[in-house]
N, C-alpha and C positions, 0 to 999 in steps of 0.2 A: 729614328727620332728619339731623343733623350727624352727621360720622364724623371720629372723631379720627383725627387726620394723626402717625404714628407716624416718618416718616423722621426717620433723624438719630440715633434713641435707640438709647442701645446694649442691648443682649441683657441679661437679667438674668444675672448671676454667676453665678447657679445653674447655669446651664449649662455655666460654665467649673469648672467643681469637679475636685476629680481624686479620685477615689475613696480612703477610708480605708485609709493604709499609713504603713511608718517604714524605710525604705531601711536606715539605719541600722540599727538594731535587726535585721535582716534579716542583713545584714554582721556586725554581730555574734554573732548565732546559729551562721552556719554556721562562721567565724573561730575561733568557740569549738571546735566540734567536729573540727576540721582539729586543734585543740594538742589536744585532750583525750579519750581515748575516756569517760572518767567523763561530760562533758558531752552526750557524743551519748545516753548510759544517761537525764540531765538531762532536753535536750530530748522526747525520743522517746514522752516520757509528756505535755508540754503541746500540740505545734505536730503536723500534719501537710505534706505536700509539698503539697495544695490551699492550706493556709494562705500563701503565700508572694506576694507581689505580682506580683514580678519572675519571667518563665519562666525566667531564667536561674537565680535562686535557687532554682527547685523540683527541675528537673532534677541541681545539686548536689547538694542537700538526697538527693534517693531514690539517688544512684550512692555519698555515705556510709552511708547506713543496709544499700544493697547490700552493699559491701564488711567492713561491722561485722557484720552478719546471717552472712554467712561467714564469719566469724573470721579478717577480714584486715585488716593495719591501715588507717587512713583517715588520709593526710596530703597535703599541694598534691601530693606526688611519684605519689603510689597513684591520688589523684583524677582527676590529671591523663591520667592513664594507661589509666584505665577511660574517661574521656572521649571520649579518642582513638582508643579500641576502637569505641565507639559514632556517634562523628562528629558529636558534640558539642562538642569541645572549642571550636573559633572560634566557635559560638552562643551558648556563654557566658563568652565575655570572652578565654580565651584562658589559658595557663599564667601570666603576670602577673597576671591579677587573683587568680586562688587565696590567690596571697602578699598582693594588697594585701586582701584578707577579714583575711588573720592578722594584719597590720599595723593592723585597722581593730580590731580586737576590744581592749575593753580589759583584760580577764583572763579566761579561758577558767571561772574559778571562779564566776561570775554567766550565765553562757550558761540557767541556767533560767530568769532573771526575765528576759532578753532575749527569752527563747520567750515569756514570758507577754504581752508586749506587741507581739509578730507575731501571736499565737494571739488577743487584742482585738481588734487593727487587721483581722484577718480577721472577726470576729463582727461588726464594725462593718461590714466590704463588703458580707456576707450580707446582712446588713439591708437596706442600700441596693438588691440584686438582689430581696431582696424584694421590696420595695417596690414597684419597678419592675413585678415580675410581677401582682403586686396588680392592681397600675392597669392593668394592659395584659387581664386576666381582666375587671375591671368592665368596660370598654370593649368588647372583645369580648361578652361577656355581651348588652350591651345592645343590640348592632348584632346580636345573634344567632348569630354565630363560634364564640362559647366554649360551649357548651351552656348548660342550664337556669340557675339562679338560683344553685339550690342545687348544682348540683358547683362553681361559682364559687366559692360560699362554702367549701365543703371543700379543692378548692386552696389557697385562699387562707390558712385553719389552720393546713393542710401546710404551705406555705411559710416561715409564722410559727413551726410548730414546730422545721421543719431548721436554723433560723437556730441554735440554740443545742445541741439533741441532732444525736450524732454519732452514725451508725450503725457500728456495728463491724465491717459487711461491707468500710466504706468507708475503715478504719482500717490504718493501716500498724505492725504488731505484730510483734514482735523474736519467734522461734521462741523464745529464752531465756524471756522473759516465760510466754511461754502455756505450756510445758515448766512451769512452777516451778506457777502457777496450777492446771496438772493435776494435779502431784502432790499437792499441799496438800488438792484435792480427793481425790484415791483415798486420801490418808491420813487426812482425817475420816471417810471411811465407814468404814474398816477397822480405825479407830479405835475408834469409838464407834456404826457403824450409821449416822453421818447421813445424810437425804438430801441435795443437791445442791442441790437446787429446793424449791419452798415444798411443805412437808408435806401429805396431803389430810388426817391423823388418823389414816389407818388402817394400818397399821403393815408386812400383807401384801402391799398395792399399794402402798405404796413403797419397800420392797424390792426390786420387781420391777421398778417405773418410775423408781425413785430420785428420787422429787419429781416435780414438776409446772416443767418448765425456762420459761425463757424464749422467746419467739418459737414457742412450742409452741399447738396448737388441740386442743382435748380433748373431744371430746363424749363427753356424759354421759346415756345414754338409757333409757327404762323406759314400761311401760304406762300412760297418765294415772289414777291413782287406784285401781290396779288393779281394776278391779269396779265404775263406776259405771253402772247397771243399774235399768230401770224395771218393775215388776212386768206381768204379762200381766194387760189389759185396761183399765190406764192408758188414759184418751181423748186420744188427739191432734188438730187438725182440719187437715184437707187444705186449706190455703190453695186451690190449684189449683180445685177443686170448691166449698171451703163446708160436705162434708159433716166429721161427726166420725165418727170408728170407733175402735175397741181399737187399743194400739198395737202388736199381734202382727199386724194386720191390713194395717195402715200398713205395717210392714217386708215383709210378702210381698208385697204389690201393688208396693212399691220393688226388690225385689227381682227380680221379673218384669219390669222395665223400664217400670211405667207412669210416667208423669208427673205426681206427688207433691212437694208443698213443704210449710212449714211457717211460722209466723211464730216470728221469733226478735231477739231482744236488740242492736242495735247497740253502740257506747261510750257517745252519747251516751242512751241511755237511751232509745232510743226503739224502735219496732218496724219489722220490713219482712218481706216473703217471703224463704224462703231454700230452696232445693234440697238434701238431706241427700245427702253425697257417700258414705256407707255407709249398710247398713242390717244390725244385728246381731243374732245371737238369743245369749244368753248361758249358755244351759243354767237348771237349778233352783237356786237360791239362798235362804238367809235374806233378808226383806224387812222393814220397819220400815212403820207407818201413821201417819203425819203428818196430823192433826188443825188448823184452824185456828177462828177464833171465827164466821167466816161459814159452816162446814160442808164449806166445800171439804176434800178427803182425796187422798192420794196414796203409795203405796204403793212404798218403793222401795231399794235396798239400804244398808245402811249409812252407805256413801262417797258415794252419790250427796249433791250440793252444791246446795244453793238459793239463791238470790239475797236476802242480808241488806242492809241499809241500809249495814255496816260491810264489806260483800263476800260473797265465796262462804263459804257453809259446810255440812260435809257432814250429811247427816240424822241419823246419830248425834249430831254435837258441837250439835245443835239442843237447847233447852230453854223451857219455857213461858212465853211475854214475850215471847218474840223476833219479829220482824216480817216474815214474809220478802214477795217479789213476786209481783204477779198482773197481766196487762194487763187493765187496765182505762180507756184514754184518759187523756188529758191533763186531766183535772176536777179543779173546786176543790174544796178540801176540806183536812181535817189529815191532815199526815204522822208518821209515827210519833213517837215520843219518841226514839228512839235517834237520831233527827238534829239533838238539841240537841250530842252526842257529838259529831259532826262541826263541825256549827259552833266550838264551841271549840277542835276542833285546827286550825278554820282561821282563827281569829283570833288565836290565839300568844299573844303577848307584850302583845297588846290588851287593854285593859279595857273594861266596856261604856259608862263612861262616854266613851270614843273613838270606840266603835262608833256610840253614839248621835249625837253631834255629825258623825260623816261621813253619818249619814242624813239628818242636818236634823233630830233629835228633840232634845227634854227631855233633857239628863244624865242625869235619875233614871226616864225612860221606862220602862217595865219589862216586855219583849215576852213574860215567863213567863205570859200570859195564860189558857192550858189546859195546864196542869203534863203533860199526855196526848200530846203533839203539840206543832205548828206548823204554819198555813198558810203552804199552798204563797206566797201573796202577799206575806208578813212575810218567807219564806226567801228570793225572791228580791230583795227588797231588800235582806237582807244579803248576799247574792253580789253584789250593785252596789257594795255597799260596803265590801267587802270584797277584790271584785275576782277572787274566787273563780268558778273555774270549774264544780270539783264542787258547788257548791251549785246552782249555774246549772242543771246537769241534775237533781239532785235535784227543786227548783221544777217545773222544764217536763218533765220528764220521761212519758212514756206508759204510767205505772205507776200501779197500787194497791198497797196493802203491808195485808196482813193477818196477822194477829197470834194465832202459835201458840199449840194447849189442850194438847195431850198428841202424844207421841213413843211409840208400845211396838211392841213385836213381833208381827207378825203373820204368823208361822210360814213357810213356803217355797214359793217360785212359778217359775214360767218367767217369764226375764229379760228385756229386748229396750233397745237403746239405737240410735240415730242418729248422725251422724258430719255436723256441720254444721260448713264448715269456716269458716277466719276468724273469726266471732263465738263459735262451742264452744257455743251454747247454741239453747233451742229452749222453745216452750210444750208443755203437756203438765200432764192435771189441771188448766188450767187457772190455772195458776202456772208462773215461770220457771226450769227447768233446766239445769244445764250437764253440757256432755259429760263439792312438787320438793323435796322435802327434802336429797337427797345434794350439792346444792349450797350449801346454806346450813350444811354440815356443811364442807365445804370450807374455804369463806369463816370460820368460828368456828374453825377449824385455824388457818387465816392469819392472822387477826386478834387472837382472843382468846386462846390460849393463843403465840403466837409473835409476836406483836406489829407483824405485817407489813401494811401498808394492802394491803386490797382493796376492790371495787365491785360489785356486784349491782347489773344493771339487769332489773328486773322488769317484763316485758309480762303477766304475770299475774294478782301477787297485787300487794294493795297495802302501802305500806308499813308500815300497823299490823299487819296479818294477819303479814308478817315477823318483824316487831319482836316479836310474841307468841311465836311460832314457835320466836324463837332463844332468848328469853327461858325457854320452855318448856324448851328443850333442856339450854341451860346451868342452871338452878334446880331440874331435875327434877321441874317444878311441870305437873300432868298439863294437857294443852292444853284440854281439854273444861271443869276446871273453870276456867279462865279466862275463855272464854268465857261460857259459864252465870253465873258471879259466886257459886260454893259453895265457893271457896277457903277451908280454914280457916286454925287459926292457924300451924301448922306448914309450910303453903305458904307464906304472906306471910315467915316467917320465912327458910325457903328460898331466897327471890326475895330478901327485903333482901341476904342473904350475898353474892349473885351480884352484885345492881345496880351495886356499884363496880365490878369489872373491867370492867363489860360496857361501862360508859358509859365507861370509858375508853379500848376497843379501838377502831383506825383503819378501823371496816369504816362505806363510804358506801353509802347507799341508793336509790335512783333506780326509782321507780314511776311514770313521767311516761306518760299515756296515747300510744296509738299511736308510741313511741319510731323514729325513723329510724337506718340503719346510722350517717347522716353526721352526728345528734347524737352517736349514742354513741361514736365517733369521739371531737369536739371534747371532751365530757366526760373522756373517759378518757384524753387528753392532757394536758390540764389537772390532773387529777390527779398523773399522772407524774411533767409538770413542780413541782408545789405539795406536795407528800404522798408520793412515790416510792412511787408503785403498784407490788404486788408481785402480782395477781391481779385477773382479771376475769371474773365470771359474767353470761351473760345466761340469763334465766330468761324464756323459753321460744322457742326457734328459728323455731320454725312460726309463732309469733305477732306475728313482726316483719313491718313495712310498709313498701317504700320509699315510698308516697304519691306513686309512677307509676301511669301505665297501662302495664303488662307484657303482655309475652306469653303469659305463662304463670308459674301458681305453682311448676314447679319451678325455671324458668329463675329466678325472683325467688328461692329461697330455695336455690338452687346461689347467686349470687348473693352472698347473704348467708354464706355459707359461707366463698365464698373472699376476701371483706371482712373477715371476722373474723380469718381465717390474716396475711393483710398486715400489721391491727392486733396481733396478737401480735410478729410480727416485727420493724414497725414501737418499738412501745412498749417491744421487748424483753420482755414480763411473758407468762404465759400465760396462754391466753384458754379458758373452759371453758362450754361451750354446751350447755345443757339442750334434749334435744330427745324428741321420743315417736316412740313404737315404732308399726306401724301392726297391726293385729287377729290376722296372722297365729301367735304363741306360742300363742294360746290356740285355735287348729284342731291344733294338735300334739299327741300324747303327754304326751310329758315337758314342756311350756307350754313349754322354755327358749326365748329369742329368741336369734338370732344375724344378724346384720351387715347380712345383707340386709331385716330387719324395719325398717328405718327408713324414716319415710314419707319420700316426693319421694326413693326410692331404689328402684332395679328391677335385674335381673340378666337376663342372657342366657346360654345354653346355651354347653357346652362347643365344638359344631360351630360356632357362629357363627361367621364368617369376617370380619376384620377388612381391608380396602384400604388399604395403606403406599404411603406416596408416595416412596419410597426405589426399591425394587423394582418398585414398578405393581403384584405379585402380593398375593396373599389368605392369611393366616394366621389359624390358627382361635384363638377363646380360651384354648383348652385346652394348643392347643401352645406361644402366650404363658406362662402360668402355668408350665407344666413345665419351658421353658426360661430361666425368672428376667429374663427379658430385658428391660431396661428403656430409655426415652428414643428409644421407635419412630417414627418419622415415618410419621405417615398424611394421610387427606383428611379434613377436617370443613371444617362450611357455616361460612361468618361471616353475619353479621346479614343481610345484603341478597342471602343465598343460595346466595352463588359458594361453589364450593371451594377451599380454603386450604389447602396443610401447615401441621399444628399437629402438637407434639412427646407421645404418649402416655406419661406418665413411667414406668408400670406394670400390670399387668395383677394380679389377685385374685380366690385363691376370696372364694366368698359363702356359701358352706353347701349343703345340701341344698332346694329347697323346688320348689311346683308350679308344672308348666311348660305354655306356650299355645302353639299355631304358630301364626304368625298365617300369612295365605295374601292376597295379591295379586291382583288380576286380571289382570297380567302375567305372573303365576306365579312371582315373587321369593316368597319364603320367610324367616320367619327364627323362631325360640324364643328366647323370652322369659318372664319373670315378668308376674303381673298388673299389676304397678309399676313398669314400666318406662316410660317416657313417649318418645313420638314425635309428632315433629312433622307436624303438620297445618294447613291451613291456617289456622286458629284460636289454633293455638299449641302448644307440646308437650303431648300428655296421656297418661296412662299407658295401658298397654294394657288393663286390666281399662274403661274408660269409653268403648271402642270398640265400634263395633257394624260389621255387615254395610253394606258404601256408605260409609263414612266415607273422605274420602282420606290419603291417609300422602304424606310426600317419599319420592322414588325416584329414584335418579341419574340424573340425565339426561345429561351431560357428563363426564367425568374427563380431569385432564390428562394429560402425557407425563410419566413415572416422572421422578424426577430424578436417578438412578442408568442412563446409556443402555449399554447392553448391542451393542455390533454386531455380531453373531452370525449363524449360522444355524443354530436351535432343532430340535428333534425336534419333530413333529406333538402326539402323545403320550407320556407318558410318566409311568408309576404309578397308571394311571386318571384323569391327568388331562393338560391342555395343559400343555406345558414352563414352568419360572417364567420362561425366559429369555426367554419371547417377551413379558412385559410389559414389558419393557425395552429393545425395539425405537424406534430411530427410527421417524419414520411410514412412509417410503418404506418399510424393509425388511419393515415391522405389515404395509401395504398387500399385500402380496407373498406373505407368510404365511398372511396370512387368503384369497386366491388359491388356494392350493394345496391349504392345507386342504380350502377350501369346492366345489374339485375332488374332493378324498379322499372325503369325507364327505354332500358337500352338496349340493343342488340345486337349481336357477333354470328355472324354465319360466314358461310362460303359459297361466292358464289361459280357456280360452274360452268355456265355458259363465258362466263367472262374469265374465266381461271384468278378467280383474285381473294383476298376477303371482304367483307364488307362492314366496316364498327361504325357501329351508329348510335346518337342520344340523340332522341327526339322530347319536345316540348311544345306547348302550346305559348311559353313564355320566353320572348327574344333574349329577356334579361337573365333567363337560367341556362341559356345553351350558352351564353358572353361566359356568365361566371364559372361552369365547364372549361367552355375553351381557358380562361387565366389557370385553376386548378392543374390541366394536365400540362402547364409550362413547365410544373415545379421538376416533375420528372424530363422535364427535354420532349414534349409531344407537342406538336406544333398541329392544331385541329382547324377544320374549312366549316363556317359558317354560312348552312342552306337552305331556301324555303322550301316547305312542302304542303300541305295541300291540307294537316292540319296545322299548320304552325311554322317550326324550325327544329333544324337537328344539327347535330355540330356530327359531323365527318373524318373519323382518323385514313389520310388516304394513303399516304407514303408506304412505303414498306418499313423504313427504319422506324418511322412513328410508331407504328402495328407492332412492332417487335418490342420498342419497348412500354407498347403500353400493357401487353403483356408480360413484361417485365415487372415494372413495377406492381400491376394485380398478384403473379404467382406469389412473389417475396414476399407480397405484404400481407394476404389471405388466401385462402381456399379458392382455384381453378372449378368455375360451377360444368359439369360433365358435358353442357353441351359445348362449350368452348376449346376442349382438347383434343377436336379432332381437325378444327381450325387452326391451333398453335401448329400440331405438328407440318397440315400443309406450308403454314407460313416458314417454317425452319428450313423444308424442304427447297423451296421458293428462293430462301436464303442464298441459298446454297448454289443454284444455278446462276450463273450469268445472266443466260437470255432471257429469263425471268425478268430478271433486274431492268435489262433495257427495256422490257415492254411493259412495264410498272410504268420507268421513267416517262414514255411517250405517251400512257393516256394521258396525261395533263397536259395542255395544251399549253399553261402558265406556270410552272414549278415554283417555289420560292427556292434562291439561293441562299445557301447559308455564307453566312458573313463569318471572318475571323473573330469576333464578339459573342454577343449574347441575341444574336437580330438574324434576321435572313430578310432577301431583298422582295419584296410581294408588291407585283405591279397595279396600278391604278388601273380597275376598271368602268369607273364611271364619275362624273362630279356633275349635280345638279344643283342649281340654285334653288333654295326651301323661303326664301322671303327673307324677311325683315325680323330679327330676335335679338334679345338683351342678351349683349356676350360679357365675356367675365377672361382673365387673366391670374399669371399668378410668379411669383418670383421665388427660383432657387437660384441663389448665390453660387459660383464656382461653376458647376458645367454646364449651366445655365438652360437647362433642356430637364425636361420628365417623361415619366409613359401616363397615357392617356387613353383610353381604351384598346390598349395593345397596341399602341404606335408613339415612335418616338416624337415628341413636338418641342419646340424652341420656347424660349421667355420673348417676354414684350423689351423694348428698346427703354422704356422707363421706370425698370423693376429697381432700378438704383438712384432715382432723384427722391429727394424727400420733399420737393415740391413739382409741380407741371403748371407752366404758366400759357396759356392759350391765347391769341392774339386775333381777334374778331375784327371786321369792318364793314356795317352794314352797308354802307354809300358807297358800297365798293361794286355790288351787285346792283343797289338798286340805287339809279342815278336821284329819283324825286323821293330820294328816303327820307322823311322829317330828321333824323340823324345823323344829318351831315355834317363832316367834320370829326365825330367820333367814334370813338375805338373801342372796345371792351378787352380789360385782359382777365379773361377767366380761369382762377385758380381751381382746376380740377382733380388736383392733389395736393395733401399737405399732411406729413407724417404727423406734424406736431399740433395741429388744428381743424379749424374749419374751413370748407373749402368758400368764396364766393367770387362773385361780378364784380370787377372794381372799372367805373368810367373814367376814358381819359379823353381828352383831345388830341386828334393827330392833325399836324400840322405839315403837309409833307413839303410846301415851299422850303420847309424849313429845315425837312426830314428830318422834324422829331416827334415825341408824342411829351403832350403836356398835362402836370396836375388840374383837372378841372376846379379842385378844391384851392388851389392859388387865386389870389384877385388876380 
């Protein structure tokens, strides 16, 4: 094969390029502002000091806006002057060129449109740096460098979106400016009440939040459906076995811990086993009897939702026609009628004579063959030809659809419901079950009455079931008879009045199945950029998927959390996340939910003890919270184990709720909620799904504080070791623990048992803990034991024993009874079979992990009652140590607000508050938290300003 002979040729041009600028123009910008301070007022709003080619022009550029910023004047004399201070001046050109800038400029009166073409000539270099990183991510990408496919692609957005949005963190902004901007704001509220930020509608909470700001995360949480509830004796069947039983029967065998699944609903339509991750009983309830034309019945509350051709819908808003699901395989046969409905919204703007021609049919073909239905075979030609996905599953789908006789009342039952997570749904009566209104109230604030573009990305509902919803909302047109089709004429009338505003409001819809962080990402950029996005909803938190394999569900939707926080920041708009409450309101009293009820969120006890890598010492939750103390340096694991300082921004009550100890077989301790999740080999899970033998991470290592203390500490002191001594160098640590373990401790050998025996004893739990963290620093991993006075922390291992004599000899004087112990232990070393029968007394070893952790199994968890728990938020690996055990963040360490969604008459039918809602703000970065009353209107599914006539 020939190879072309390239010497000689020169280099393409492109290479010699010199990146988009105007020197000129540059010189005349700053020229201007040297004659003019009106000009510097000019520029200041189009150009920044990144915009500028030349470093010499940027550094002038920021030492005038220094100098104007202070209200001092800016001229070559002043400039030069502050230069000089700095030791800049010879870097950039010297006191002559100042003057030949003002020499170059041709009238200081045009210095704005000069900005405009340094402030291009820089969107053109971005480009170009784009570019560049583009290409240099596919490259990497592909050699394997850059990670997956897809954060490639999400770079890559990014990249494309910075080129033209400017972040305002990044912006060089005159105190004058932002001064004038504030006031203008404090005098529209106090003018006229506005909020600030985009309205939600309800007139109490924004008062109190003043809008919904930009770069704000807003979760917005509440019980799914409050009450959706299967009557007692419902038949479910046990995957696992084969057999069926009642479904009161199914949650107590779940509930006992046996090994129970169920089959349940994927996206695409098909079936699989699924493990119910709760099992609930819901007390006595009104129940409904759903009737269908094959005889199947199912008994079940109101709200509960069945699987329609057009989506969910709940058993009340059901009516006789309607078609809902049953598994029944993959068989041919006709599908309902209501999926000719579908086909037409997914042909649009098609006619069928187009339709027909992309199948290869007759023009006048006419597939209306059984006015009753459609075969599955007919449907999936039209998804071919269509191109349609949803039809695709329709067609192949592992469904039957049987078609409702009658809906009535059949008086009141004990409740029971499942908890399937990801899919929400589950079989049951052998038909398909499943397990957000106050956002789409939001969104019709934003949109419809204020004219502001917002986005709803629905992982839920689809987008007709919306579209109804909001239609319902704004028309007054009751939701039930929508669906049913008994709209009379005074609805229709209704709905025409509304139809103009509605179709003219900027609110976009997005129901794309399994949505990713990193589309809705790219979507909600593209809006910003195209539409000036004022709001973004996603509907529903828990039911988004990166389409990894994770560790773990909370790590993936912590995660998604602090993804969404970025994109608010990023986009500037705020971001507002429908999320559910997990079952705990309704074991309460009073049902109200407060902060800690959000699922992939768990709390720990006030005593918890938290490990700062500042100090090396242990500070409890409680004492965080009471002293406000924020931006703490502690230890948390990074991905591959090791311990890291990462910065805890804050610490937070969580309310009242029931608390677990869990218990170690080291004898590490800590209290927690049932929802707290800790990592396991597996991956984090919360503590309620923990059993007896499971392993948890356990410090194995900590480093040296990074605050060193060179002291010499008290032994004791307050019932516990001094703080000063985690802040020891090792040599002085070594020395201390010496003396101590002279004071307190004992080292012998014992003979009958051929082993040795090191031991601290105390009468104080909290001095043998602060022990055991001390000897991490060296690598000694010690077992906390009770004794008869007290507790003694236990070095058992053999490698521990070695070097805890390790670090003693190096660090001080061997006390003489201890060296006749070292040498059996060297001895000891030395042998093998030594080592295996070390290994076998411990019935439970801790493994060491590749990290800083070893695996120490769970030997006990006891419910301690009811206590004020407390949380706390580290950004990035979003996990800390906690009394020597690794623990996870709460799921709302990254909202700057938490909106709580209450419904007394929900529980109690003869509530005098019937009707109304409470959304309680339980958090709010930038204010006060309180109760804001609404009315819920659910004919209408929505909730309304009480403060409206």
């Amino acid at each position: 094969m020939a190879v072309a002979d390239d010497r000689g040729i020169r280099p393409s041009a492109d290479f010699d390029r010199v990146p988009p600028q105007d020197l000129q123009a540059e010189q005349s910008v700053l020229g201007g502002m040297l004659l003019s301070k009106d000009a510097i007022a000019d520029v200041v709003e189009v150009v920044r000091g990144t915009d500028f080619y030349r470093p010499a022009h940027q550094t002038i550029f920021e030492v005038i806006l220094d100098l104007y910023g202070r209200g001092e004047p800016a001229d070559a004399v002043t400039v030069s002057a502050e230069l000089t201070k700095q030791g800049q001046l010879m870097r950039t050109g010297g006191a002559p060129y100042l003057h030949t800038l003002i020499a170059a400029v041709p009238t200081a009166a045009n210095a704005g449109y000069y900005a405009q073409i340094v402030a291009e000539q820089a969107v053109l270099r971005r480009l170009v740096e784009a570019g560049t990183r583009i290409v240099q991510l596919g490259y990497g990408a592909a050699q394997g460098q850059g990670g997956d496919v897809d954060d490639a692609v999400d770079q890559a957005q990014a990249a494309v979106y910075q080129v033209t949005e400017r972040r305002l963190s990044e912006d060089y902004i005159l105190l004058e400016h932002l001064l004038q901007e504030t006031m203008d704001e404090i005098d529209a509220i106090a003018g006229g009440g506005a909020a600030a930020g985009v309205k939600t509608g309800f007139e109490q909470l924004d008062q109190v939040t003043n809008g919904l700001h930009p770069g704000q995360m807003i979760i917005v949480a509440g019980r799914p459906a409050m009450g959706k509830c299967l009557a007692a004796g419902t038949p479910v069947v046990d995957v696992t076995t084969g057999a069926s039983m009642a479904i009161e029967e199914f949650v107590r065998r779940g509930t006992c811990g046996e090994p129970v699944s169920v089959r349940s609903m994927s996206a695409d339509l098909t079936l699989h086993a699924a493990v119910p991750s709760a099992f609930l009983r819901n007390g006595v309830r009104p129940v409904l009897r759903v009737t269908t034309r094959s005889g199947r019945q199912l008994r079940a509350t109101a709200t509960h939702p069945l699987l329609a051709v057009a989506g969910w819908v709940a058993a009340g808003d059901l009516s006789p026609g309607v078609s809902i699901a049953a598994p029944r395989g993959a068989s041919a046969g006709v599908l309902p009628v209501e999926c000719w409905d579908v086909v037409a919204e997914e042909m649009g703007t098609l006619s069928w004579e187009q339709v027909n021609e992309r199948c290869g049919r007759g023009r006048r073909h006419d597939w209306h063959v059984d006015k009753r239905g459609i075969d599955r075979e007919c449907l999936a030609e039209l998804a071919k030809a269509l191109d349609s996905e949803r039809l695709r599953r329709l067609a192949t789908s592992e469904l039957a659809w049987d078609e409702v006789v009658s809906v009535i009342p059949d008086g009141v039952s004990e409740v029971y419901d499942l908890t399937v997570e990801g899919s929400h749904n589950f079989v049951a009566g052998d038909l398909i079950v499943h397990n957000s209104t106050i956002g789409l109230d939001f969104a019709r604030s934003c949109s419809i009455k204020h004219g502001m573009t917002s986005a709803i990305f629905s992982l839920e509902m689809g987008r007709s079931e919306i579209t109804m919803r909001l239609l319902s909302a704004e028309a007054k047109v009751p939701l039930h008879h929508m669906r049913s089709g008994t709209m009379n004429e005074e609805d229709w009338t209704r709905l025409a009045r509304r139809m103009g505003e509605v179709a003219d409001a900027p609110l976009y819809i997005d129901d794309s199945p399994n949505l990713t962080m990193m589309e809705i990402r790219a979507k909600a950029r593209r809006l910003r950029q195209r539409h000036d996005l004022r709001l973004v909803i996603v509907d529903y938190l828990q039911l988004m998927t990166s389409g990894k394999k994770v560790e773990s569900r909370q790590q993936e939707v912590s995660e998604f959390s602090r993804s969404l926080k970025l994109l608010a920041k990023e986009l500037e708009v705020p971001v507002v996340a429908i999320c559910q409450l997990n079952r705990s309101p309704e074991q309460r009293q009073d049902k109200k939910p407060m902060l800690s009820d959000l699922r992939e969120s768990g709390c720990l006890a006030a005593a918890s003890r938290v490990l700062r890598a500042d100090t090396g010492a242990e500070v409890s939750m409680g004492e965080l919270v009471a002293s406000g103390e924020r931006d703490i340096p502690v230890w948390s694991l990074d991905e591959h184990q090791r311990v890291v300082p990462q910065t805890m921004t804050h610490a937070f009550a969580s309310g009242v709720k029931d608390v677990f100890a869990l218990r170690l077989a080291s004898g590490r301790q800590i209290e927690a909620t049932a929802n707290h999740p800790f990592l396991t080999p597996g991956g984090w899970r919360p503590l309620g799904e923990l059993a007896v033998g499971d392993r948890l991470a356990a410090l194995r290592r900590v480093p040296a504080a990074r605050r060193v203390v060179d002291v010499a500490p008290l032994r004791v002191s307050d019932g516990r070791l001094s703080r000063l001594a985690f802040g020891l160098p090792e040599a002085r640590l070594g020395k201390f623990l010496a003396d101590l373990w002279s004071y307190g401790g004992s080292v012998r050998w014992l003979v009958d048992e051929d082993r040795a025996d090191i031991r601290y004893s105390s009468a104080s739990r909290h001095v043998v803990d602060d022990l055991a963290r001390l000897l991490l620093r060296f690598n000694v991993f010690g077992h906390v034991q009770a004794e008869a006075s007290g507790f003694c922390l236990a070095v058992v291992e053999l490698v521990d024993q070695q070097r805890f004599f390790d670090c003693v000899s190096i660090n001080a004087a061997l006390p003489e009874s201890w060296r006749p112990v070292l040498l059996k232990l060297r001895m000891a070393a030395a042998g093998h079979e030594f080592s295996r029968r070390s290994e076998s007394r411990r019935s439970d070893p801790p493994r060491t992990a590749n990290g800083d952790v070893c695996w120490d199994s769970v030997e006990s968890i006891e419910s301690i009652g009811v206590q004020e728990v407390y949380d706390a938020t580290v950004p990035g690996t979003q996990n800390f140590i906690a009394d020597g055990i690794a623990v996870h963040n709460s799921l709302e360490q990254d909202a700057d607000m938490v909106v709580l969604i209450h419904r007394e008459d929900f529980y109690e039918r003869e509530s005098p508050r019937a009707g109304e809602a409470d959304l309680l703000l339980v958090k709010h970065r930038n204010g006060p938290t309180a109760t804001c009353t609404v009315a819920f209107q659910g004919h209408y599914s929505r909730f309304v300003d009480m403060v409206q006539p």
